[in-house]
C-alpha positions as CSV (number, residue, x, y, z in Angstrom):
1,X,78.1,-46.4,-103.4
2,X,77.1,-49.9,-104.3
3,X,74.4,-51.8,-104.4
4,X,73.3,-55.0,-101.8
5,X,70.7,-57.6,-101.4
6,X,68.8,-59.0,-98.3
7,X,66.6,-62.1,-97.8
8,X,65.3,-61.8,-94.5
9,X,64.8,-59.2,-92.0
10,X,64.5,-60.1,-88.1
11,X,64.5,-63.4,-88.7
12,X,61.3,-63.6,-91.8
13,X,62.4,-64.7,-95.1
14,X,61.1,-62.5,-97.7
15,X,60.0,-65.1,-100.1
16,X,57.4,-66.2,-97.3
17,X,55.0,-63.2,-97.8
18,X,56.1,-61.4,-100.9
19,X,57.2,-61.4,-104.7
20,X,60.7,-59.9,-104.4
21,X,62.3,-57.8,-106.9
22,X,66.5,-58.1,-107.6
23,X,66.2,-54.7,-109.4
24,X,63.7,-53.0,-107.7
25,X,63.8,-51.6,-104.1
26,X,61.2,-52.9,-101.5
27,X,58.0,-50.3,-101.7
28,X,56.2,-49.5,-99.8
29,X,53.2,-52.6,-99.9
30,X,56.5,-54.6,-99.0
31,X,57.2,-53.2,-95.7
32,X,53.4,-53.1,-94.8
33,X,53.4,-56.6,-95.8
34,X,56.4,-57.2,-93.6
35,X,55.3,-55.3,-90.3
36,X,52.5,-57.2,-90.6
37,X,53.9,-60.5,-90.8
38,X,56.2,-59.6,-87.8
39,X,53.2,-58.3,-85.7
40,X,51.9,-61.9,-86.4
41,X,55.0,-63.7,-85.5
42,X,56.0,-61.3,-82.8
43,X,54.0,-59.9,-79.7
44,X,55.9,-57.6,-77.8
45,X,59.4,-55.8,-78.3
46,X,60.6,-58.5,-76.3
47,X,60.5,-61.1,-78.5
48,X,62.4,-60.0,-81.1
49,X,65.8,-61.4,-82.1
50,X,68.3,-60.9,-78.6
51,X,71.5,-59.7,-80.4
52,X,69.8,-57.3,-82.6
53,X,67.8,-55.4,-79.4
54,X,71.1,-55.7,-77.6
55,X,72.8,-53.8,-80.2
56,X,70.2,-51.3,-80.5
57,X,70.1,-50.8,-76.8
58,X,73.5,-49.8,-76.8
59,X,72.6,-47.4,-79.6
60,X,70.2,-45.8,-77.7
61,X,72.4,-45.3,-74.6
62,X,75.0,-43.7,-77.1
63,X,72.2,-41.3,-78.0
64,X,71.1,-40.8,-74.9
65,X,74.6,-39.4,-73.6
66,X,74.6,-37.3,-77.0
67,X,72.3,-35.6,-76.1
68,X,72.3,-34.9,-72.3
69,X,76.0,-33.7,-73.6
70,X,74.3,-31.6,-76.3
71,X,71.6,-29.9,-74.1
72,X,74.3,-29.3,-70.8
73,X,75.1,-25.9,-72.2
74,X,71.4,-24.3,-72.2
75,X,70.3,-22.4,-69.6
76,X,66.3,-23.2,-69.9
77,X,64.3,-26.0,-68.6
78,X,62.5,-27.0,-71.9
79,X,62.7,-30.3,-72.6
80,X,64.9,-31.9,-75.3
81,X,62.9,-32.0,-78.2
82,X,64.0,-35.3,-80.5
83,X,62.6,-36.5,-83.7
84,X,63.4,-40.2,-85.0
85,X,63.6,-40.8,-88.9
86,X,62.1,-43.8,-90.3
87,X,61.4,-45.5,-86.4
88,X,60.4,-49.4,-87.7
89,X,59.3,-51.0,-85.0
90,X,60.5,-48.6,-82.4
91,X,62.4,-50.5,-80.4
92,X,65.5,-47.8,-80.2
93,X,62.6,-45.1,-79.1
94,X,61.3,-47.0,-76.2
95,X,64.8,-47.4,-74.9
96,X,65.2,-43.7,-75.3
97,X,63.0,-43.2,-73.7
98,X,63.5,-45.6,-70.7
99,X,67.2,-43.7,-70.4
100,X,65.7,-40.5,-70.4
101,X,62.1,-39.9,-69.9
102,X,62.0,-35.8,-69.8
103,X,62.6,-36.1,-73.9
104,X,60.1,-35.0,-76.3
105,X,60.5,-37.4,-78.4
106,X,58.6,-37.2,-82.0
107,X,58.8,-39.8,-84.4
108,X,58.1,-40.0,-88.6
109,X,57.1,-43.4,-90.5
110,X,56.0,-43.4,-94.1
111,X,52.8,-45.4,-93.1
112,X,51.0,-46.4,-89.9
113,X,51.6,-49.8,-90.4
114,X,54.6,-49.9,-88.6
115,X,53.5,-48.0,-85.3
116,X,51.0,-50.8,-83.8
117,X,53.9,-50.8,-80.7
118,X,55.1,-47.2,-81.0
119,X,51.9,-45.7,-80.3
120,X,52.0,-47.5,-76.9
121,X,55.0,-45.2,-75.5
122,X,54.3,-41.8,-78.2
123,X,51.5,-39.6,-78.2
124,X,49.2,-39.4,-81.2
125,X,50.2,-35.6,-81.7
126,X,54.1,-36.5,-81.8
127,X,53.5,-39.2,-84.4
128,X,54.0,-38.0,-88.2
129,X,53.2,-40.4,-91.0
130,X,54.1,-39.4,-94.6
131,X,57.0,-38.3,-96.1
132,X,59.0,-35.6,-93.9
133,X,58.7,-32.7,-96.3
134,X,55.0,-32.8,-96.5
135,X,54.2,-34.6,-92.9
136,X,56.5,-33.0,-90.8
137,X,54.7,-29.7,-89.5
138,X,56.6,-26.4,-90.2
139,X,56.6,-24.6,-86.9
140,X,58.3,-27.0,-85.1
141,X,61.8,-27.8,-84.8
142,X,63.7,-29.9,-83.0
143,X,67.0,-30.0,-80.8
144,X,67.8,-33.2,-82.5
145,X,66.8,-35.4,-85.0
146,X,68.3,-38.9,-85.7
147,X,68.5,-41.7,-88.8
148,X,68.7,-45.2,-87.4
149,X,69.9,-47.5,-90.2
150,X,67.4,-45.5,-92.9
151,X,69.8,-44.1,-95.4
152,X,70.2,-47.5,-97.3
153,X,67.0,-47.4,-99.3
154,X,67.8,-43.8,-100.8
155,X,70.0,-42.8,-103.9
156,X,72.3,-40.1,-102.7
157,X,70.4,-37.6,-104.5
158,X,67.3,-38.8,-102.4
159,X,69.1,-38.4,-99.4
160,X,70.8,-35.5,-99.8
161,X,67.1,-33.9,-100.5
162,X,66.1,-35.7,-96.9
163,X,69.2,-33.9,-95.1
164,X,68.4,-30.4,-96.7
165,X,64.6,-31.0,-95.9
166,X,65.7,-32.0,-91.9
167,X,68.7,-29.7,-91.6
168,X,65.4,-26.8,-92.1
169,X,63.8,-28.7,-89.1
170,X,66.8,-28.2,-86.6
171,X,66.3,-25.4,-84.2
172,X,69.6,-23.1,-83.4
173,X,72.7,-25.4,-82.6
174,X,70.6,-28.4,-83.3
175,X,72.0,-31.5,-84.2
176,X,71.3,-34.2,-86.5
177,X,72.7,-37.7,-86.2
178,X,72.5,-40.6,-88.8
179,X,73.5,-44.3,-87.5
180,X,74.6,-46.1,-90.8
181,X,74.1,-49.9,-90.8
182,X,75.2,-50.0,-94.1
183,X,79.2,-48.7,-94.3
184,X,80.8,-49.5,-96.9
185,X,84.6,-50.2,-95.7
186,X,86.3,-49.1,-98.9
187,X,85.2,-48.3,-102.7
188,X,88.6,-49.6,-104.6
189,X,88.6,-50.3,-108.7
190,X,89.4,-54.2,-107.6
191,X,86.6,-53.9,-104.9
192,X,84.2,-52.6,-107.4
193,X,84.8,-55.5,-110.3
194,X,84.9,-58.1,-107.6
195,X,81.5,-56.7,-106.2
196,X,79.8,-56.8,-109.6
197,X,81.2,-60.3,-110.7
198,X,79.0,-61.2,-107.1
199,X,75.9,-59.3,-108.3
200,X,76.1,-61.2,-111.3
201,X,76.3,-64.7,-109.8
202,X,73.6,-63.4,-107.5
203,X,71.4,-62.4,-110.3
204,X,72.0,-66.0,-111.4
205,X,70.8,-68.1,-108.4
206,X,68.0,-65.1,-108.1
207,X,66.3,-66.2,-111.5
208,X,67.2,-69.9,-111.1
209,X,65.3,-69.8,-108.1
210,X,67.9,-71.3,-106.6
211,X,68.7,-68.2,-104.1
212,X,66.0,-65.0,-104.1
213,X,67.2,-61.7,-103.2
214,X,65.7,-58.5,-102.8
215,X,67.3,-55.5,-103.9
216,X,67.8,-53.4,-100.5
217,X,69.2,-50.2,-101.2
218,X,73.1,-48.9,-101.0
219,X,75.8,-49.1,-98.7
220,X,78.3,-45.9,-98.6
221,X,81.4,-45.2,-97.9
222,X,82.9,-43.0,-95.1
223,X,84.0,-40.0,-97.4
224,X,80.6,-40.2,-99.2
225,X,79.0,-39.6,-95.7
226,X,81.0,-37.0,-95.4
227,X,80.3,-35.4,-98.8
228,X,76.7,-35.6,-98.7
229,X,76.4,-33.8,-95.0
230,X,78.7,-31.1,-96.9
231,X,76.8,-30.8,-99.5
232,X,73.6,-30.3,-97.1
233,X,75.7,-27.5,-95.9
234,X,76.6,-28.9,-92.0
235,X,79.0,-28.0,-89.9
236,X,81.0,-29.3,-87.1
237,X,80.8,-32.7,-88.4
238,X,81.8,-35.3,-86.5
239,X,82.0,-39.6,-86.9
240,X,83.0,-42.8,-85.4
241,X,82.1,-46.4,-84.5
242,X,79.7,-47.6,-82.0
243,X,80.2,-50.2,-79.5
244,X,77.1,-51.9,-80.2
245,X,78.3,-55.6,-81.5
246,X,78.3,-54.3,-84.9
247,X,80.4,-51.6,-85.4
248,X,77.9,-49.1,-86.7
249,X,79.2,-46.4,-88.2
250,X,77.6,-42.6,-86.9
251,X,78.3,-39.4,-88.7
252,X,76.9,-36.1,-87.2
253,X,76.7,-32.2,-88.0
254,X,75.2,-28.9,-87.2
């Protein structure tokens, strides 16, 4: 696991509406400061950057065939029931949603900020705000549940906790799904000094002002994935690659 550092996110440097920290992750003011910055800039879905919702329209199709494939074997007519982890902006749900409109689809966001487009497309009584072991109500569980680029920000104690907390949520032969954005392609000795000589020199420009970062979170490799879902006590796990421009990496399990 190693650290890594962002400047801007959909196209908003940080520096233009926050103090940013090298050695602290972004909190939670932070990303309300940021959702509203980008409600300012952005109107609609539609405006934001066209690679990035190309890449997470092809995400969504991917999920969508996941899981008409995962509910072909039951013999009811109930409809899918999916919750979304950490939705941002929602984009990837109202995709999902245009691919396959018979899902129940239930989303989770630490704060309301985020949700001024969400709740255009997701009922008030599917929306959970908090964090999921406390918001997420008890008697309901859920066919699927998927991570879209949300693992980052946690320690893998954090989200190994997370997985434990959502693998409770799954009903019988549920699945959960977590698209990494974050993959780290290999964790060698050389890898690891070369990494940290960068950190350094990035802490450098970062307090000459030359250069400000924010500390984002973690990128992991693939047999850490695999470790943690392990660990959370999965089975049938499964991985791979999307086709989505950016080679995100997916990891599933049971």
């Amino acid at each position: 696991m190693r650290r890594f550092y962002q400047e801007s996110w959909q196209g908003i440097p940080f520096t233009s509406f926050s103090h940013i920290s090298f050695f602290h992750l972004a909190g939670p003011k932070f990303y309300s400061t940021f959702y509203e910055t980008l409600f300012r800039r952005y109107k609609d879905w539609n405006d934001l950057p066209a690679r990035w919702r190309l890449s997470k329209t092809k995400d969504a199709e991917w999920l969508a065939r996941k899981i008409r494939a995962l509910m072909a074997g039951r013999n009811d007519d109930k409809p899918c029931r999916v919750l979304s982890i950490g939705s941002g902006v929602g984009f990837m749900e109202k995709t999902l949603l245009e691919k396959d409109p018979s899902i129940e689809l239930h989303v989770n966001e630490p704060s309301t900020v985020g949700m001024k487009w969400l709740r255009r497309v997701i009922p008030a009584e599917h929306i959970y705000i908090g964090l999921p072991a406390v918001s997420l109500p008890s008697d309901i569980t859920y066919d699927m549940i998927y991570l879209s680029a949300v693992d980052y920000g946690m320690s893998n104690r954090d989200f190994l906790h997370l997985l434990e907390i959502l693998r409770a949520q799954l009903a019988p032969d549920g699945e959960i799904v977590c698209i990494s954005a974050s993959l780290l392609e290999e964790d060698s000795f050389i890898g690891s000094f070369v990494n940290a000589i960068k950190i350094f020199l990035r802490g450098i420009l970062h307090f000459l002002g030359v250069r400000r970062q924010q500390f984002w979170g973690w990128r992991r490799t693939r047999a850490e994935y695999l470790k943690l879902l392990n660990q959370a006590d999965f089975r049938d796990i499964q991985d791979g690659f999307l086709d989505d421009g950016f080679e995100s990496y997916w990891i599933s399990g049971k």
